[in-house]
C-alpha positions as protocol buffer text, in pm:
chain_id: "A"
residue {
  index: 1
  type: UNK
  ca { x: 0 y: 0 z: 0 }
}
residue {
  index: 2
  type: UNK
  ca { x: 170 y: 339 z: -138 }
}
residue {
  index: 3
  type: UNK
  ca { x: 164 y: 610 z: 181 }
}
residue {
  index: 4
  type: UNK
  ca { x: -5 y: 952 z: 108 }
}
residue {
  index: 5
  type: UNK
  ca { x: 223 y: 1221 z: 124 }
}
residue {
  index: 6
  type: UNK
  ca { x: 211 y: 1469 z: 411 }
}
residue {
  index: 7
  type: UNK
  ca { x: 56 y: 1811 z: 325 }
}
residue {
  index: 8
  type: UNK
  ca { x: 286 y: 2149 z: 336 }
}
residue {
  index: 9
  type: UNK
  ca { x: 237 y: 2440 z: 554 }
}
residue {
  index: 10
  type: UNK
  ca { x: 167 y: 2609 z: 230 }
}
residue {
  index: 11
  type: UNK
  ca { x: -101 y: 2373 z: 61 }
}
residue {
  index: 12
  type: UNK
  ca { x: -262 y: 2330 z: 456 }
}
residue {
  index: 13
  type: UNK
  ca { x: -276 y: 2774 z: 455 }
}
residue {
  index: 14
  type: UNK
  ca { x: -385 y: 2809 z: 93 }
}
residue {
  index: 15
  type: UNK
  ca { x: -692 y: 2528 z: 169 }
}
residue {
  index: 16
  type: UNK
  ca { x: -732 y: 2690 z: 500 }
}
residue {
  index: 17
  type: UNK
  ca { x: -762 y: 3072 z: 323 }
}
residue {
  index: 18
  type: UNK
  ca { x: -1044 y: 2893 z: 59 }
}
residue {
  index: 19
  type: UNK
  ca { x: -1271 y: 2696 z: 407 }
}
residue {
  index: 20
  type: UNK
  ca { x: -1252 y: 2971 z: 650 }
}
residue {
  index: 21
  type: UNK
  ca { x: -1437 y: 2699 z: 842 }
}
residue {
  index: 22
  type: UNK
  ca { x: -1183 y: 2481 z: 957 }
}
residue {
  index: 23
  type: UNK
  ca { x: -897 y: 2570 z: 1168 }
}
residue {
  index: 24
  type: UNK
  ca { x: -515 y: 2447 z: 1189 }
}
residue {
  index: 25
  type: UNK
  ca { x: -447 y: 2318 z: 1525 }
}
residue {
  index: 26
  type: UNK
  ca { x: -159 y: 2103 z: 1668 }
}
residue {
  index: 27
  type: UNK
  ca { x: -125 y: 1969 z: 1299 }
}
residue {
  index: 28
  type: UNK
  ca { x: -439 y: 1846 z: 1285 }
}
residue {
  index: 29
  type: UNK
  ca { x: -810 y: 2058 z: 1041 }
}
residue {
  index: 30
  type: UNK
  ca { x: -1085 y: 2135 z: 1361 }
}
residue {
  index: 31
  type: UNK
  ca { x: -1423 y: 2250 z: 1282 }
}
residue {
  index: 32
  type: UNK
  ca { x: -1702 y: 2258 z: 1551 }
}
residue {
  index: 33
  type: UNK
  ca { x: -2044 y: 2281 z: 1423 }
}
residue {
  index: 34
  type: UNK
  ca { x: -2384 y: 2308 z: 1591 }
}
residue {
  index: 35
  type: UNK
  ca { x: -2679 y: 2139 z: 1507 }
}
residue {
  index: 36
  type: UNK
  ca { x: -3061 y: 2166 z: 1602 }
}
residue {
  index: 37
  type: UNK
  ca { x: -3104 y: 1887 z: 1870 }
}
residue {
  index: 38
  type: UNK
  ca { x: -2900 y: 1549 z: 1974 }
}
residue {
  index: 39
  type: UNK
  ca { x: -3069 y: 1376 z: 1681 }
}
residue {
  index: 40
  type: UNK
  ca { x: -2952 y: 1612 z: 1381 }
}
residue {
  index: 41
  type: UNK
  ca { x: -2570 y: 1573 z: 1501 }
}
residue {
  index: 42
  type: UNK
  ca { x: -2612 y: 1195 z: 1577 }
}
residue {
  index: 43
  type: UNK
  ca { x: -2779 y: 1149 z: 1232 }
}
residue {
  index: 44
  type: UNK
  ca { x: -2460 y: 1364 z: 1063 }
}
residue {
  index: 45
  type: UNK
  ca { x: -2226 y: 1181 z: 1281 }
}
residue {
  index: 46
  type: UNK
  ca { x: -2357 y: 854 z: 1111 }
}
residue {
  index: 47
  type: UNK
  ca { x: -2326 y: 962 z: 768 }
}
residue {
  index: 48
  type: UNK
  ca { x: -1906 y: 1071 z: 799 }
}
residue {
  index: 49
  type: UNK
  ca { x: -1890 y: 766 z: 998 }
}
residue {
  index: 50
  type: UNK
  ca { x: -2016 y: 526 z: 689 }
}
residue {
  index: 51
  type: UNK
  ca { x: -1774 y: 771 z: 446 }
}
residue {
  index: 52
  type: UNK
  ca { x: -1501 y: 774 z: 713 }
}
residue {
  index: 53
  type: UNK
  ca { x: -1475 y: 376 z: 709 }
}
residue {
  index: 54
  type: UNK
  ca { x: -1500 y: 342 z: 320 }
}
residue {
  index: 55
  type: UNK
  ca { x: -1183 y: 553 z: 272 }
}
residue {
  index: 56
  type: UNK
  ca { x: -1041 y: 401 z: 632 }
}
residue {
  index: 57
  type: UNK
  ca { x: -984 y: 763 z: 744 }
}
residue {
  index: 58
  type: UNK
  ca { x: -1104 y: 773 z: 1081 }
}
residue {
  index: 59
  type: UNK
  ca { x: -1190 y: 1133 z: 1231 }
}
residue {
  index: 60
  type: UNK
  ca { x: -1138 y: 1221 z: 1625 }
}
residue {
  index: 61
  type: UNK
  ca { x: -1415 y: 1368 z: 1708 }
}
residue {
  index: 62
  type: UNK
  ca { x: -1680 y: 1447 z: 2042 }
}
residue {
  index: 63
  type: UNK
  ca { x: -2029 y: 1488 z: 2070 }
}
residue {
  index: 64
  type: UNK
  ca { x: -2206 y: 1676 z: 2387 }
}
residue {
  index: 65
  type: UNK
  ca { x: -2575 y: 1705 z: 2273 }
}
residue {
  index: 66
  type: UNK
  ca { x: -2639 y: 1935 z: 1940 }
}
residue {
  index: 67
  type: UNK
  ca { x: -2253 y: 2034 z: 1942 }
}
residue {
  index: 68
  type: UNK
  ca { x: -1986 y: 1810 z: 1744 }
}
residue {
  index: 69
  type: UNK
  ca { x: -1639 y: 1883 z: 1765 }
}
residue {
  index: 70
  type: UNK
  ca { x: -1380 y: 1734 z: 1470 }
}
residue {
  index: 71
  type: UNK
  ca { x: -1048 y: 1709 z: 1431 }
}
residue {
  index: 72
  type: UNK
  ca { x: -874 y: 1545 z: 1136 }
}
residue {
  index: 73
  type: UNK
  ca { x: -522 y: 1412 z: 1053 }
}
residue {
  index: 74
  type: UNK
  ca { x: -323 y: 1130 z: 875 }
}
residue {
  index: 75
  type: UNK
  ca { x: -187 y: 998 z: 1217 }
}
residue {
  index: 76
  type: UNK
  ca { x: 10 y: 784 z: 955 }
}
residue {
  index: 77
  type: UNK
  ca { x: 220 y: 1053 z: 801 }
}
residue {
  index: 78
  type: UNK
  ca { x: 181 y: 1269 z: 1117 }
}
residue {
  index: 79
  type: UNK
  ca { x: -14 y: 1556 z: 965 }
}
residue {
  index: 80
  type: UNK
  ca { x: -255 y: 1628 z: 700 }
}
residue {
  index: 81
  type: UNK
  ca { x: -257 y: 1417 z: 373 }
}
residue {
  index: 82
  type: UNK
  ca { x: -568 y: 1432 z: 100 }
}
residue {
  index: 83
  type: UNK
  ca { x: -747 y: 1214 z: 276 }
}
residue {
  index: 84
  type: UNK
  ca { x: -799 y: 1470 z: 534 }
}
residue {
  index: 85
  type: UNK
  ca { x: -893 y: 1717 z: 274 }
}
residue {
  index: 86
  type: UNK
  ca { x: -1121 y: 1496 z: 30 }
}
residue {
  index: 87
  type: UNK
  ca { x: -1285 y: 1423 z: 450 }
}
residue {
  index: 88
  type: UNK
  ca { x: -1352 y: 1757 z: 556 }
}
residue {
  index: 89
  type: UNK
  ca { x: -1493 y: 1817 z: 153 }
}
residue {
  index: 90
  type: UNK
  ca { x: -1754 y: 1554 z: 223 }
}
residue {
  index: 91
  type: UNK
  ca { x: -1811 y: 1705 z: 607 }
}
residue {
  index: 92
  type: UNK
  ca { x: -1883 y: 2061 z: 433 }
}
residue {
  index: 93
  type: UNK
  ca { x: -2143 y: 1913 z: 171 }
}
residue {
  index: 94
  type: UNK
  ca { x: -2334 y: 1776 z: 432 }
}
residue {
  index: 95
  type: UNK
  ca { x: -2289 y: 1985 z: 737 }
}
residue {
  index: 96
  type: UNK
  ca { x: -2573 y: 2273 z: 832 }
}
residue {
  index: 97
  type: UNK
  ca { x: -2486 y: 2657 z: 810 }
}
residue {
  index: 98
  type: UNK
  ca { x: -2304 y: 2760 z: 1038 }
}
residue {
  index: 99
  type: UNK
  ca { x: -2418 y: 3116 z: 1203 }
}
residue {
  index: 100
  type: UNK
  ca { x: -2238 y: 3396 z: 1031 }
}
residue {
  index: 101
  type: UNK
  ca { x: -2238 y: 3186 z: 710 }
}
């Protein structure tokens, strides 16, 4: 199996510049997002998890009712790779506005 190439600072700013959404923490994308109840971010939660196990790209991530709290990284290259990219693409095209969006 060929090993996906760690991201540069450079790539990780330019992406982060175009998805003001996610920040760049301790090497790793974060993005917290609010939802309307328990069930809404349970039911979204679900859907990365199905997508998350088809590319076997795992996110860390925490739940405390409507909140959820993700962080992504290629643990494997110790940083970001595409996978964490092509992830948090899928995240945004199902993920509610945000307020101030």
């Amino acid at each position: 199996m060929t090993r996906t190439p760690r991201l540069t600072d450079d790539t990780i700013a330019q992406w982060c510049q175009q998805n003001s959404q996610w920040l760049y923490r301790n090497q790793k994308l974060y993005q917290k997002i609010q939802f309307s109840d328990f069930s809404e971010a349970f039911a979204f939660m679900t859907r990365v998890a199905m997508v998350a196990e088809k590319m076997n790209h795992h996110p860390d991530w925490y739940n405390s009712y409507r909140t959820v709290e993700i962080y992504l990284c290629s643990h494997d290259v110790g940083g970001l790779s595409d996978r964490d990219l092509s992830l948090a693409a899928f995240i945004d095209g199902i993920a509610p506005p945000q307020l101030g969006d």
